[in-house]
C-alpha positions as CSV (number, residue, x, y, z in Angstrom):
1,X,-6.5,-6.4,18.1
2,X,-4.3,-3.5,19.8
3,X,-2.9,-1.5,17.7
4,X,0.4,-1.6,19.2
5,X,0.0,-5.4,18.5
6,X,-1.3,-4.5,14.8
7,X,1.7,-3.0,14.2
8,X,4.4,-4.6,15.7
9,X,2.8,-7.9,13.8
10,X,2.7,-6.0,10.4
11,X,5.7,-3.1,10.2
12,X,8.9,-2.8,10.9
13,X,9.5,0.2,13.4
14,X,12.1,2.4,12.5
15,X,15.2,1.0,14.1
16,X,14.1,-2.5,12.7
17,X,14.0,-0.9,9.4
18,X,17.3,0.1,9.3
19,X,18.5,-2.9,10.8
20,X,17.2,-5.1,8.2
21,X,18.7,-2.8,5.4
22,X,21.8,-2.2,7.4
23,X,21.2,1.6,7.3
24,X,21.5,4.4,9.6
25,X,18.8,6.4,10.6
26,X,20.5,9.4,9.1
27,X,20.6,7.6,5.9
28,X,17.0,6.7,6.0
29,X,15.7,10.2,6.7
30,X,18.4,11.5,3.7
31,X,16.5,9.2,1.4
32,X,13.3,10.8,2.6
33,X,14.1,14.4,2.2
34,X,16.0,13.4,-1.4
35,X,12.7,11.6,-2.2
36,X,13.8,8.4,-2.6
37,X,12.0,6.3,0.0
38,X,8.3,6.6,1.2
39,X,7.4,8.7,4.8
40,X,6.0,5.8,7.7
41,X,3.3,4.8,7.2
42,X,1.8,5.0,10.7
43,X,3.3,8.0,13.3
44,X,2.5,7.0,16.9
45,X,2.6,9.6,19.8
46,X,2.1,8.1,23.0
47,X,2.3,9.4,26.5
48,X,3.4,6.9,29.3
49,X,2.7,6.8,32.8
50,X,5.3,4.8,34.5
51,X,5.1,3.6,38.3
52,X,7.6,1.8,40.5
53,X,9.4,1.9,43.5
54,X,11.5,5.0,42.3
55,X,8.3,6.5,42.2
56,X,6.0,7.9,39.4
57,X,7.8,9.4,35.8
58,X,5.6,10.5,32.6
59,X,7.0,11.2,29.0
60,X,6.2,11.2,25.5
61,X,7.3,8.5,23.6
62,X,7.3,8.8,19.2
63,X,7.8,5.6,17.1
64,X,7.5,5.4,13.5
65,X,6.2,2.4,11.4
66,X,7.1,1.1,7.7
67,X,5.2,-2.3,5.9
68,X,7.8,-4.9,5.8
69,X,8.0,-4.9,1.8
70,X,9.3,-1.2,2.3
71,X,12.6,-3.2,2.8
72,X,12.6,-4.2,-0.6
73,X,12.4,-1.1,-2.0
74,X,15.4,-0.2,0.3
75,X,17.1,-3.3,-1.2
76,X,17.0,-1.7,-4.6
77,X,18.0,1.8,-3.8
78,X,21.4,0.7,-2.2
79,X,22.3,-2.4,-4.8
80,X,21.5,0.2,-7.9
81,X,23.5,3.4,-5.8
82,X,20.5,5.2,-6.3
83,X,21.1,9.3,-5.0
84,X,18.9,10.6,-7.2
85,X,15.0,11.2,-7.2
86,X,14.5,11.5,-10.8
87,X,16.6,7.6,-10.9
88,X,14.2,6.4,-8.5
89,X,11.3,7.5,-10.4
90,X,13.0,5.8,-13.2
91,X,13.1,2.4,-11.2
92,X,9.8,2.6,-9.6
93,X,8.0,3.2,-13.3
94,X,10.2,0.4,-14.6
95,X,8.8,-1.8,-11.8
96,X,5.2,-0.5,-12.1
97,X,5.1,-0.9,-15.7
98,X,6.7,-4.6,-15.7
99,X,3.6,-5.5,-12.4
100,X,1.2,-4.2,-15.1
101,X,2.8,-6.7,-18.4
102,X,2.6,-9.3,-16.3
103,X,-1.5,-8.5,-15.4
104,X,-2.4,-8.4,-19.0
105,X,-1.2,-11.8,-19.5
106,X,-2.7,-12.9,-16.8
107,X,-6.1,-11.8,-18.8
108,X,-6.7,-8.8,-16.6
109,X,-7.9,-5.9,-19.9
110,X,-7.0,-2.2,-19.5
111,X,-5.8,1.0,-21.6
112,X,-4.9,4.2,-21.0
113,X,-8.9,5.5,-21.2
114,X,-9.5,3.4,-18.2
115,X,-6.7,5.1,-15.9
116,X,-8.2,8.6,-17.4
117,X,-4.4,9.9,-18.2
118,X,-1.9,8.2,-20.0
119,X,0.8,5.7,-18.7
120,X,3.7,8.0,-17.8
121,X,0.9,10.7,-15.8
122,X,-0.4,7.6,-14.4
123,X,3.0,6.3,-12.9
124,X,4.2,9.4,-12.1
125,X,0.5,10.1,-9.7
126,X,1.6,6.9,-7.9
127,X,4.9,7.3,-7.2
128,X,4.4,10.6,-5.5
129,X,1.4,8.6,-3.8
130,X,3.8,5.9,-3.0
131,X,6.4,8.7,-1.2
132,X,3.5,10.0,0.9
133,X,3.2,6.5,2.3
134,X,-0.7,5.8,0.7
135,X,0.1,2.4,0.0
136,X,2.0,1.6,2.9
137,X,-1.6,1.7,4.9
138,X,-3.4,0.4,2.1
139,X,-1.5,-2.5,1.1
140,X,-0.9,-5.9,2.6
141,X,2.9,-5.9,2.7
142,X,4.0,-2.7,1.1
143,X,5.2,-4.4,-2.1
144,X,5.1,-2.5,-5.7
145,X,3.2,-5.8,-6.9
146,X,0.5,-4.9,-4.4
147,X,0.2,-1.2,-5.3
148,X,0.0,-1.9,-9.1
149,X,-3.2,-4.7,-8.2
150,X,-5.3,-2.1,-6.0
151,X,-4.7,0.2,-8.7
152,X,-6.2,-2.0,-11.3
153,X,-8.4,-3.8,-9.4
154,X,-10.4,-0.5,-8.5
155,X,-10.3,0.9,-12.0
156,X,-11.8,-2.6,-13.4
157,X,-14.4,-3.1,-10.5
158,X,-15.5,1.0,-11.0
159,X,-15.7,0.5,-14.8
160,X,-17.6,-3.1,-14.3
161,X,-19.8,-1.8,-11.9
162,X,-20.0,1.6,-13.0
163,X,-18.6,3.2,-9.9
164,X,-20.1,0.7,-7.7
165,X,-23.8,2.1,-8.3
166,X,-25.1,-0.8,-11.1
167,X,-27.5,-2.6,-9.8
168,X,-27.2,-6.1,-11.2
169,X,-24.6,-7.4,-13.2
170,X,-24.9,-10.0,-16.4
171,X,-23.1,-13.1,-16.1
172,X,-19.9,-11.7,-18.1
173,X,-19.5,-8.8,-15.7
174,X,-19.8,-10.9,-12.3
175,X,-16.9,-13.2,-13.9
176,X,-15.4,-9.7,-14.7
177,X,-15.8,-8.5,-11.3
178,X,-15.0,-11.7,-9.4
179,X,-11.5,-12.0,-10.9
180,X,-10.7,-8.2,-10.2
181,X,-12.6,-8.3,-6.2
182,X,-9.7,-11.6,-6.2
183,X,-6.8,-9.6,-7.2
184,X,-7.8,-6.7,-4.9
185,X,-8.4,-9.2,-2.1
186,X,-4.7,-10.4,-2.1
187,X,-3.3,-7.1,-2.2
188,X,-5.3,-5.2,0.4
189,X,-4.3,-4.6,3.7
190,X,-6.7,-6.0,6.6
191,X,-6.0,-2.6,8.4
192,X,-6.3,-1.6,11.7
193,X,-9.5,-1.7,13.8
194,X,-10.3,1.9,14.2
195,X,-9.6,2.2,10.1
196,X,-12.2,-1.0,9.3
197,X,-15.4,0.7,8.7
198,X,-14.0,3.3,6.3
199,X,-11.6,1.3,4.5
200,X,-11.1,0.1,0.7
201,X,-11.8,-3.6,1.8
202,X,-15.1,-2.5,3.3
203,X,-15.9,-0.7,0.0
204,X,-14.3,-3.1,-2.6
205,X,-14.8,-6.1,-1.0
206,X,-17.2,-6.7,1.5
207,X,-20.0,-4.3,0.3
208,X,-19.6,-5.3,-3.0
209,X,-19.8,-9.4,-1.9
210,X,-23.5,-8.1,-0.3
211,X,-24.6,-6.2,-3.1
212,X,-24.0,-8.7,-5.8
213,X,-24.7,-12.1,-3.8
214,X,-20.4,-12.8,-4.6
215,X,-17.9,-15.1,-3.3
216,X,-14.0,-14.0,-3.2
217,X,-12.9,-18.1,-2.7
């Protein structure tokens, strides 16, 4: 696939952005600098060559691309009047936090020894990941849900697997690292084509399905 076509199929480009959230574009870069809303994820320079009966004109053309779940981030700064960064730190940890309650019922086991920091470090890693736009290439649709899986989903498949170097794995530990390689594979992004062969799906998912004889169905 292009990867024009990659992203017009997976982000919103700029202007669509603030369409959707009924922004301006000034308001969208204040949020930025005031570090309330992540960077784009993708930054596209391109240089066109047009031809036609006028004759021949070249330019550079720059376009900016944000996952589509950035928009409901968006949607939470403006209905809670967010101006602050500190307030959307605040919201974002909420959010994280609340993503990682609902994993542990869903039987998914983690502490603060697995993250290597406690909670409130842990969060506070992510959000400024989460500004830089990490997770917006990472992720499938940009949604805080999605962050919070990869997150745990790596810790728990590095701690089953013991940084992905164990040879074979006991029954308990491929159930272990079946359910966590299923959460990771929902949240994941596909990524583009020239970012395949290095990416967390190709390390997490597919290698791993070859090294342990797994199935993510």
């Amino acid at each position: 696939m292009r990867l024009s076509h990659y992203l017009a199929s997976h982000f919103y480009h700029t202007d669509e952005l603030c369409q959707t959230l009924s922004i301006s574009h000034e308001t969208l870069e204040h949020w930025q600098q005031t570090g309330l809303f992540p960077k784009p994820s993708y930054c596209i320079k391109s240089q066109l060559s047009c031809s036609s009966y006028s004759g021949l004109y070249e330019c550079e053309e720059y376009d900016d691309y944000y996952p589509r779940g950035y928009v409901n981030w968006g949607k939470h700064l403006l209905k809670q009047k967010i101006e602050l960064s500190s307030h959307a730190f605040n919201l974002f940890a909420q959010h994280y936090t609340g993503y990682l309650s609902k994993l542990a019922q869903q039987g998914f086991a983690f502490d603060e020894e697995l993250f290597g920091c406690d909670l409130e470090e842990q969060v506070q890693q992510v959000w400024q990941q989460f500004l830089c736009s990490k997770y917006g290439a990472l992720t499938q649709n940009g949604l805080l849900e999605e962050i919070v899986s990869i997150d745990i989903a790596r810790l728990l498949i590095d701690n089953t697997t013991e940084l992905r170097t164990k040879v074979s794995l006991e029954q308990d530990e491929r159930k272990e690292l079946h359910q966590a390689m299923k959460l990771l594979n929902k949240a994941l992004s596909h990524g583009a084509a020239h970012e395949k062969n290095n990416s967390l799906r190709a390390k997490y998912i597919d290698a791993l399905i070859l090294k342990y004889d797994l199935s993510i169905k």
